[in-house]
VMD Tcl script that draws the C-alpha trace (Angstrom):
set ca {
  {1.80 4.57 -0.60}
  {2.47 5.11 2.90}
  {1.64 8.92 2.71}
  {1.76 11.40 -0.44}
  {5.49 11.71 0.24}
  {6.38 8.28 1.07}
  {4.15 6.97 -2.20}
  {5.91 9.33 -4.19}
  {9.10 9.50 -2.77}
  {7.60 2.98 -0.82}
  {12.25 -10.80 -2.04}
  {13.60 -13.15 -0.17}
  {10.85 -16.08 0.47}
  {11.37 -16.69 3.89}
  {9.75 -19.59 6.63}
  {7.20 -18.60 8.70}
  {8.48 -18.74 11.96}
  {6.18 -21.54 13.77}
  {4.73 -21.00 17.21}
  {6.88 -22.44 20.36}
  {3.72 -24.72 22.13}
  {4.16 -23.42 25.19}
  {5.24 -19.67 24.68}
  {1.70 -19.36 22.93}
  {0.28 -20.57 25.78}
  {1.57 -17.79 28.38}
  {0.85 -15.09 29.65}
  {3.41 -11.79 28.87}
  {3.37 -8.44 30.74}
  {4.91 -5.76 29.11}
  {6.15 -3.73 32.03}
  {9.92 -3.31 32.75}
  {10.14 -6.51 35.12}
  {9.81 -8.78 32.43}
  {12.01 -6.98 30.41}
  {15.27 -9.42 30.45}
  {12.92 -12.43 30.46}
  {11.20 -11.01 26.95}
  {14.45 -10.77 25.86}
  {15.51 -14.47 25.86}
  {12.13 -15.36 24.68}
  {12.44 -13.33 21.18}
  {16.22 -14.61 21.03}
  {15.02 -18.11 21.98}
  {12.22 -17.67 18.68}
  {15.21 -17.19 16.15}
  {14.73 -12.85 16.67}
  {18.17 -11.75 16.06}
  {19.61 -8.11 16.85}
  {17.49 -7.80 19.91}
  {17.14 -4.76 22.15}
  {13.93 -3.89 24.42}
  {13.32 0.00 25.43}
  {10.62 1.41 28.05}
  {7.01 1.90 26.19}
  {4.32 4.46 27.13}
  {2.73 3.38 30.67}
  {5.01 0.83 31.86}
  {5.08 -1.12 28.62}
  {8.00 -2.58 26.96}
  {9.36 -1.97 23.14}
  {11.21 -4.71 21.29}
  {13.04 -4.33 18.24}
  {15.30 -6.43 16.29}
  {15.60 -8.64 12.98}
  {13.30 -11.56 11.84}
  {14.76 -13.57 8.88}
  {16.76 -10.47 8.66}
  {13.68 -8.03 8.38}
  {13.99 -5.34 11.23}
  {10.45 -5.32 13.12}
  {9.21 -3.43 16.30}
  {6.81 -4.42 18.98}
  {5.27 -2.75 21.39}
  {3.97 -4.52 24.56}
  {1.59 -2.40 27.22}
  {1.72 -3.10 30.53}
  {-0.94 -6.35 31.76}
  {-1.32 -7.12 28.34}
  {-4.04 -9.79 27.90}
  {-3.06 -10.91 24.45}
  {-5.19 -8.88 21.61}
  {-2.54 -7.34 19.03}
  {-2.92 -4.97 16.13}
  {0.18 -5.30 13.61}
  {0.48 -2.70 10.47}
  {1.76 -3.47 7.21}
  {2.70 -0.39 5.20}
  {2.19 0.41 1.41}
  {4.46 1.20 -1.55}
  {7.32 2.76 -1.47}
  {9.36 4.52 -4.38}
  {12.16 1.57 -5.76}
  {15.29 3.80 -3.90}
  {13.17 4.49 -0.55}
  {14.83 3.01 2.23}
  {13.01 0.00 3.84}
  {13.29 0.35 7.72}
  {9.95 1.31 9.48}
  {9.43 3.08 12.18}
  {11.37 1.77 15.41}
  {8.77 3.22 17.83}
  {5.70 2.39 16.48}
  {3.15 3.68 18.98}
  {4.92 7.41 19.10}
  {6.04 6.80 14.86}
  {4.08 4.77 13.48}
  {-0.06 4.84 11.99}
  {-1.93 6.75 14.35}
  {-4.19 3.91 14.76}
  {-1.31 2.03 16.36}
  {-1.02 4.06 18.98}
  {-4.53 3.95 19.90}
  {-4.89 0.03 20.07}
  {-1.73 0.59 22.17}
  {-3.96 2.68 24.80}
  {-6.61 0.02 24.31}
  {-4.15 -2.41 25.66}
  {-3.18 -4.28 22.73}
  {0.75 -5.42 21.33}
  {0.93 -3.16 18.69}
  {3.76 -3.56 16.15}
  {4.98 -3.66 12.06}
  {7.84 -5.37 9.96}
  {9.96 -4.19 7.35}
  {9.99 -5.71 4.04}
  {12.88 -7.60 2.13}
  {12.17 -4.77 -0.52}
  {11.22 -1.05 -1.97}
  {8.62 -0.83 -4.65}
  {6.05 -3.63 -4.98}
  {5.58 -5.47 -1.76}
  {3.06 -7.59 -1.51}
  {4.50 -10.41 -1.48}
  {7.25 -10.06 1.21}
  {4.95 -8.19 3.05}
  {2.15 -10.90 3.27}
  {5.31 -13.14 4.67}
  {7.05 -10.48 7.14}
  {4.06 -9.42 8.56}
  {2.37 -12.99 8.84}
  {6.00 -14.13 10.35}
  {5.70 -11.32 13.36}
  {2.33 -12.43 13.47}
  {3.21 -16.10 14.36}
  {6.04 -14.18 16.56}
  {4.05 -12.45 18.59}
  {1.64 -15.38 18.76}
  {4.60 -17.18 20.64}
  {5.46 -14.32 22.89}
  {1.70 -15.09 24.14}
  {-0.51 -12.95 21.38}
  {-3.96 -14.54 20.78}
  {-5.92 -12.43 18.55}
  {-4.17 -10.14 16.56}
  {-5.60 -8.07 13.75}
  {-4.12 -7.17 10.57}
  {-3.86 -3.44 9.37}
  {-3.15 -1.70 6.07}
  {-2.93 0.85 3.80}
  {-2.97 0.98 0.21}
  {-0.20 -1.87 -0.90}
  {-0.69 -2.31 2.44}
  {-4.39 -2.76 2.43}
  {-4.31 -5.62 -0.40}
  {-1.38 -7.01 2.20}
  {-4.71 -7.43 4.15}
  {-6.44 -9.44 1.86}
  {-4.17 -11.45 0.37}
  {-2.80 -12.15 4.37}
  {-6.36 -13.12 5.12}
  {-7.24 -15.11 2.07}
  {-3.43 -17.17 2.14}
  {-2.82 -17.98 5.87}
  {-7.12 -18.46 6.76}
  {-7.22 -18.39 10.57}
  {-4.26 -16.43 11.27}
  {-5.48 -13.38 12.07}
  {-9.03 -12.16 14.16}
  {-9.88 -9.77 11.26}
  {-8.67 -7.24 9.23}
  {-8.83 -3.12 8.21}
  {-7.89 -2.20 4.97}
  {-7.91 1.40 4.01}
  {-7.33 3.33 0.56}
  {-6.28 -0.60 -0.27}
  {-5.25 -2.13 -3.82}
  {-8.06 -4.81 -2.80}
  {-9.00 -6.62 -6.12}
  {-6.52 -7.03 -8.44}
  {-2.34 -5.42 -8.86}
  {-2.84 -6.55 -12.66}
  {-5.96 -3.83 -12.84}
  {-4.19 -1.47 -11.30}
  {-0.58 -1.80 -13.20}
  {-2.67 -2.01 -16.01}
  {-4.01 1.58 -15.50}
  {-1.16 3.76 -14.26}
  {0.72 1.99 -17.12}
  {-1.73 2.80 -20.07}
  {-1.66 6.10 -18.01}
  {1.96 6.77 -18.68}
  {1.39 5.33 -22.48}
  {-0.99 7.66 -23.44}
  {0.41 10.71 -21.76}
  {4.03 9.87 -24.02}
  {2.26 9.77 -26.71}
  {-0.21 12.86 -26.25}
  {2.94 15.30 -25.42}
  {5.57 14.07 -27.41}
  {7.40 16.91 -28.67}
  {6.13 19.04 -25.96}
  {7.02 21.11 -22.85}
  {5.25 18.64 -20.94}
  {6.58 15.10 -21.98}
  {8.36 13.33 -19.52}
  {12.02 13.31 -19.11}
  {13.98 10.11 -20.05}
  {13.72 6.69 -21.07}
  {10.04 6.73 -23.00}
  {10.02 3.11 -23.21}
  {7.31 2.22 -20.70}
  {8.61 -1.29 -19.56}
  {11.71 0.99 -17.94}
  {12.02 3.96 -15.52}
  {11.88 7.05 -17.00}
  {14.70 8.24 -14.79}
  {17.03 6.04 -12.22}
  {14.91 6.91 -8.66}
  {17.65 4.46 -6.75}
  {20.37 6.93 -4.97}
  {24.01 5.53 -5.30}
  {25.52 2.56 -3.62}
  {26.28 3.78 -0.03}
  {24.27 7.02 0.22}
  {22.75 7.19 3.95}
  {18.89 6.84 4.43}
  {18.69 10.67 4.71}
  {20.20 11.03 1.64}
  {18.78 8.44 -0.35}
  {15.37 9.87 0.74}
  {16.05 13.34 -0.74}
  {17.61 11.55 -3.53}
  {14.39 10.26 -4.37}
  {12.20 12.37 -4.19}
  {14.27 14.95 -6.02}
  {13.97 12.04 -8.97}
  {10.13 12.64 -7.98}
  {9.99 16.06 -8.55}
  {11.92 15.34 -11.97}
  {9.34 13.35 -13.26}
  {5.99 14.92 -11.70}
  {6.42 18.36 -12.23}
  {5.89 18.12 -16.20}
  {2.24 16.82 -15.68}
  {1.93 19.50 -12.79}
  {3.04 22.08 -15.61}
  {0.64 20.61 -18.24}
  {-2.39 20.66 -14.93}
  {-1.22 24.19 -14.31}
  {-1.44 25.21 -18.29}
  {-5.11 23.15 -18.73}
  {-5.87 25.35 -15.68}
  {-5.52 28.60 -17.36}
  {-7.25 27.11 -20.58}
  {-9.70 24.99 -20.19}
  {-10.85 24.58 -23.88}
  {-7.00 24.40 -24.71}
  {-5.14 21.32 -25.96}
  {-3.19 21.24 -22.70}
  {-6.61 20.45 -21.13}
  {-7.80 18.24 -23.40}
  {-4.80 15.84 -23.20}
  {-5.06 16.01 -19.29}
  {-8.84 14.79 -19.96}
  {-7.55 12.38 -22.17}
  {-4.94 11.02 -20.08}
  {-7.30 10.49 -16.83}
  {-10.05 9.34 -18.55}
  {-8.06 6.32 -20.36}
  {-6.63 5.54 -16.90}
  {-10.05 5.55 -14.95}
  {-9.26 8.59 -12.66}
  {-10.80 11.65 -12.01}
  {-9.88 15.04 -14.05}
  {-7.46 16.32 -11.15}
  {-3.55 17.20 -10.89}
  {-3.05 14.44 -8.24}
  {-4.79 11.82 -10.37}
  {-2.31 13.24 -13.07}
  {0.84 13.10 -11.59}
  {0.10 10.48 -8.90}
  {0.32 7.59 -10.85}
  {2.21 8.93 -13.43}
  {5.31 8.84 -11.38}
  {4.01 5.20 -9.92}
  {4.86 4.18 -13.10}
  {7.24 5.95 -14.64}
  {9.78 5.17 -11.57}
  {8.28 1.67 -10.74}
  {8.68 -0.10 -14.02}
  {12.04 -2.02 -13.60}
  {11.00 -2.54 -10.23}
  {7.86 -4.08 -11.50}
  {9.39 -6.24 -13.80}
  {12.00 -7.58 -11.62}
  {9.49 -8.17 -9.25}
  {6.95 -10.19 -11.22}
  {9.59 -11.83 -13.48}
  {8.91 -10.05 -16.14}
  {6.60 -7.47 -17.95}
  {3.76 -7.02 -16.51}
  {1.40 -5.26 -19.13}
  {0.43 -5.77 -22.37}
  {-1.67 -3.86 -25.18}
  {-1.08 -5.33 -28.25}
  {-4.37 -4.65 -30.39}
  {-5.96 -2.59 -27.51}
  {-8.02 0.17 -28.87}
  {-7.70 3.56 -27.22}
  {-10.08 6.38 -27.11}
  {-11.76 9.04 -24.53}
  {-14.98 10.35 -24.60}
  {-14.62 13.87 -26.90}
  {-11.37 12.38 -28.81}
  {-12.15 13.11 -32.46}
  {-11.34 10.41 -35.03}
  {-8.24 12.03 -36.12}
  {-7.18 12.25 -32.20}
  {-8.20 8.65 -31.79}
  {-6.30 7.23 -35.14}
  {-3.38 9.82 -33.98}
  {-3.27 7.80 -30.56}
  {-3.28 4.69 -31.63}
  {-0.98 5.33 -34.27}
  {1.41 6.66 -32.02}
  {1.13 4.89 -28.81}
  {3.73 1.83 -27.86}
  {2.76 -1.10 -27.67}
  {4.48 -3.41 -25.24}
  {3.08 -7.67 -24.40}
  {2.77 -8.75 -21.03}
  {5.12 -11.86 -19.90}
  {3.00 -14.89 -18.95}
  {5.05 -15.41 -15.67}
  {4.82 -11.77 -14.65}
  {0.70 -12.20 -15.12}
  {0.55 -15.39 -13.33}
  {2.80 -13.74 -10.45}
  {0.74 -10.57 -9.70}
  {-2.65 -13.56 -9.88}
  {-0.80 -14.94 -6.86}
  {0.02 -11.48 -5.23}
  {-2.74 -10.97 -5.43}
  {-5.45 -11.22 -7.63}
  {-8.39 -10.99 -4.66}
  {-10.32 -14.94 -4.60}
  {-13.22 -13.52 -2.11}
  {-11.98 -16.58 0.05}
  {-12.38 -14.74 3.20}
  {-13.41 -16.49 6.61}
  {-12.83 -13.78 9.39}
  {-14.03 -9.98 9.36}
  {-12.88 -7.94 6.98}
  {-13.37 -3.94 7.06}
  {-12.61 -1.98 4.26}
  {-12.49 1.81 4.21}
  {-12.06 3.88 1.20}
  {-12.64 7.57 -0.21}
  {-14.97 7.60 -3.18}
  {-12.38 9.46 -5.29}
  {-8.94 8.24 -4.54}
  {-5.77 9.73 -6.36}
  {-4.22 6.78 -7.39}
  {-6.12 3.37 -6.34}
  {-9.53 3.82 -7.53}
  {-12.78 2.65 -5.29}
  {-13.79 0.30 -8.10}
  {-10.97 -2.08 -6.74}
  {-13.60 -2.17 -3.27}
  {-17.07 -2.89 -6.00}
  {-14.81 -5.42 -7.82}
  {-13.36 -6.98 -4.32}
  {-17.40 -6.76 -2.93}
  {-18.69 -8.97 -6.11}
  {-15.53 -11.59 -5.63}
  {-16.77 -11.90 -1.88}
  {-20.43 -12.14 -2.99}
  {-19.84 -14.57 -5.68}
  {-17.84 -17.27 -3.48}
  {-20.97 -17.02 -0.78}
  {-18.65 -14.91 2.07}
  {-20.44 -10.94 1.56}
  {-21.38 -11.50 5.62}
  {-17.70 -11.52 5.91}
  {-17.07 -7.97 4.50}
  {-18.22 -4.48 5.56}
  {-16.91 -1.58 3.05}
  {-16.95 1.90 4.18}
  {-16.70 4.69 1.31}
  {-16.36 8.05 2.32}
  {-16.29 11.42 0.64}
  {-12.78 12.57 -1.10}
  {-10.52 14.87 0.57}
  {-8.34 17.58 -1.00}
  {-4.81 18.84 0.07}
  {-1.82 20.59 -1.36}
  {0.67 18.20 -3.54}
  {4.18 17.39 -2.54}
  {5.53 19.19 -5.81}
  {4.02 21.56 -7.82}
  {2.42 24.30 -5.31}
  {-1.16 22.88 -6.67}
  {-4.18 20.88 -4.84}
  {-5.41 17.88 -5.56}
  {-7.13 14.92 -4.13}
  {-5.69 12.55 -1.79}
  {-4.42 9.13 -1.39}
  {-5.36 7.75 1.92}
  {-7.56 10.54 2.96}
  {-9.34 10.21 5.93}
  {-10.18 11.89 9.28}
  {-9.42 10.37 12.76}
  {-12.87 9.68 13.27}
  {-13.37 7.86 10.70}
  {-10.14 5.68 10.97}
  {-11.18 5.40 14.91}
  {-14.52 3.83 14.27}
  {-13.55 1.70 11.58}
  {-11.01 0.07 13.68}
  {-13.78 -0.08 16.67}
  {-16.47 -1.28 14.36}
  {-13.96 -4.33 13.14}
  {-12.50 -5.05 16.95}
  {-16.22 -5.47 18.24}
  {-17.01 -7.68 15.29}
  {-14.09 -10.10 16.19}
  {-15.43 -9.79 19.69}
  {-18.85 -10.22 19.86}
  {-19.93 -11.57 16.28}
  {-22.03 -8.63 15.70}
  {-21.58 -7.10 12.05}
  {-21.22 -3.46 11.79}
  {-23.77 -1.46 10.17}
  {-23.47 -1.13 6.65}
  {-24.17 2.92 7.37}
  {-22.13 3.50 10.36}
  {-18.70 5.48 8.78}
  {-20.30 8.55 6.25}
}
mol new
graphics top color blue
foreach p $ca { graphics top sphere $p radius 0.5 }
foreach p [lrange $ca 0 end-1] q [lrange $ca 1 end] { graphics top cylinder $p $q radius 0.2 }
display resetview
């Protein structure tokens, strides 16, 4: 859920690395003097693999390995201590797992930025492809407490999608740790809501096109991948990344062919089971909505699964129906439609990463399109009331702006975006959040459109 391409195309438990006493204490300039002295320091904090470059305007770039996690930092010139540190969002199970090893000149624009604004800007890679949230809450927290001992007072959290319930569930888990936080396009509320869609998603859409042009290629048992998205053992990153997103374009051009026939007939039974589909997953009538999550799921599952220890979906007895279904569509459906149980270990798993508590004690800025391809802006009403209810809403400031449109990856057809917002609007969400830490003021509930 990094970009369209990245979604479509991206766990160890490790310590937190604790704070030296003093290193927190001083003060570190990025520029190329300090250089062999910043080296020690990160070798000195357990950082293994070490090497520091030149940054933009004197600064200095670290990478290197944290509990065997590859990270980069980088350090302006004079710095006086603020950071900004980015966690990333899902990646296709197969994706390789390295970030970015320059991450004001490769990584989120908004890095780059706080760089110029004289903050330590960095990100961390995660033990793992597919769902994250967990090793990302700990790698990123971990470079947190890093950076904290390289001298780093208050550093803010960034994220998007995965990466923006990495936010929360950072914030909520390790209170204190970080100034404040901006999640955009996030999976705020709740993974099991959101698994719980993409998967009925991919149930109703077997069942609807079974024995059609459009059904999806594979394994049809919904608790496993359709299709194998992991490359072979040994295939370089390159490789691995075509790899996967040729398994992408495998499984996502069926629904774009079903879109594209809807398209041409929109009283046809194409378009009706594209209406059906979204509707029983809560997402707009759209080809990204379609396909989006649709491949989510169909190349996620095992990772899922392996992840949360188990299944992590269950709709035994469930009823399904969308408005317009006739009762011999809706008895057809229900007839035909798997049904799969949920493990009680897999549920309890995705409660802990992360079920949102509204247990939030620093500012939190949320920013989110009003139609979103594949994580709906009900998870930012149903994070709001969870903040409201345990007696924190002056801790939260949600920003939901209009949808965006743009050509798909696959398929030569446009469709809303994931993620889909302009640099203004990314730019004063971060400033409205920075000069809440700051000054204590809360942003305007009106100030993003």
């Amino acid at each position: 859920m990094r970009s369209a391409s990245r979604l479509l195309a991206g766990f160890a438990v490790l310590a937190l690395l604790a704070p030296a006493p003093q290193a927190a204490a001083r003060k570190i300039d990025g520029s190329a003097a300090t250089q062999p002295s910043l080296l020690r320091q990160a070798e000195a904090l357990g950082a293994t693999e070490v090497t520091v470059h030149p940054a933009p305007d004197g600064g200095t770039r670290l990478n290197g390995e944290l509990g065997g996690a590859q990270f980069a930092i980088s350090i302006p010139a004079g710095w006086t201590g603020d950071g900004l540190l980015y966690a990333h969002g899902y990646t296709t199970p197969g994706t390789p797992v390295a970030v970015a090893d320059d991450p004001v000149a490769k990584g989120t624009k908004l890095l780059g930025q706080a760089y110029g604004e004289g903050l330590a800007v960095g990100h961390s890679a995660y033990d793992k492809d597919g769902l994250g949230v967990e090793t990302g809450v700990r790698n990123t927290t971990r470079l947190r407490d890093f950076l904290t001992a390289l001298g780093g007072k208050r550093v803010y959290l960034l994220g998007d999608s995965m990466g923006g319930g990495i936010v929360v569930a950072a914030l909520e888990k390790h209170p204190g740790k970080f100034a404040g936080g901006l999640a955009r396009c996030g999976v705020v509320d709740s993974w099991q809501t959101l698994l719980g869609q993409i998967v009925d998603m991919r149930l109703a859409y077997n069942a609807l096109t079974q024995g059609t042009p459009y059904a999806l290629p594979g394994e049809q048992d919904v608790r496993h991948d359709a299709i194998d998205p992991r490359p072979p053992v040994g295939t370089n990153d390159a490789a691995a990344q075509a790899y996967v997103f040729g398994q992408i374009a495998k499984v996502g051009l069926p629904p774009l062919a079903l879109w594209a026939a809807a398209q041409q007939d929109p009283d046809g039974p194409e378009a009706r089971i594209a209406h059906q589909v979204t509707m029983i997953g809560g997402f707009d009538y759209d080809a990204a909505a379609l396909a989006f999550p649709l491949v989510t799921a169909a190349l996620g599952a095992d990772d899922m699964a392996a992840t949360a220890g188990g299944w992590v979906y269950g709709n035994v007895g469930k009823p399904y129906s969308a408005p317009g279904m006739t009762a011999e569509e809706e008895a057809a459906l229900n007839g035909n439609i798997q049904r799969v149980a949920e493990a009680p270990a897999a549920t309890a798993y995705l409660a802990n990463w992360h079920e949102a508590t509204g247990r939030i004690t620093v500012p939190l800025v949320t920013l989110h399109n009003r139609i979103d391809s594949l994580v709906p802006y009900a998870q930012e009403e149903a994070l709001a009331h969870k903040v409201a209810q345990a007696g924190n809403a002056h801790w939260l400031v949600s920003y939901a702006v209009p949808p965006t449109r743009a050509a798909l990856p696959i398929g030569g057809v446009e469709g809303y975006t994931h993620c889909g917002f302009s640099d203004a609007q990314n730019s004063a969400a971060w400033a409205a959040l920075r000069r809440w830490a700051e000054t204590g003021d809360r942003p305007a509930e009106d100030l993003i459109q």
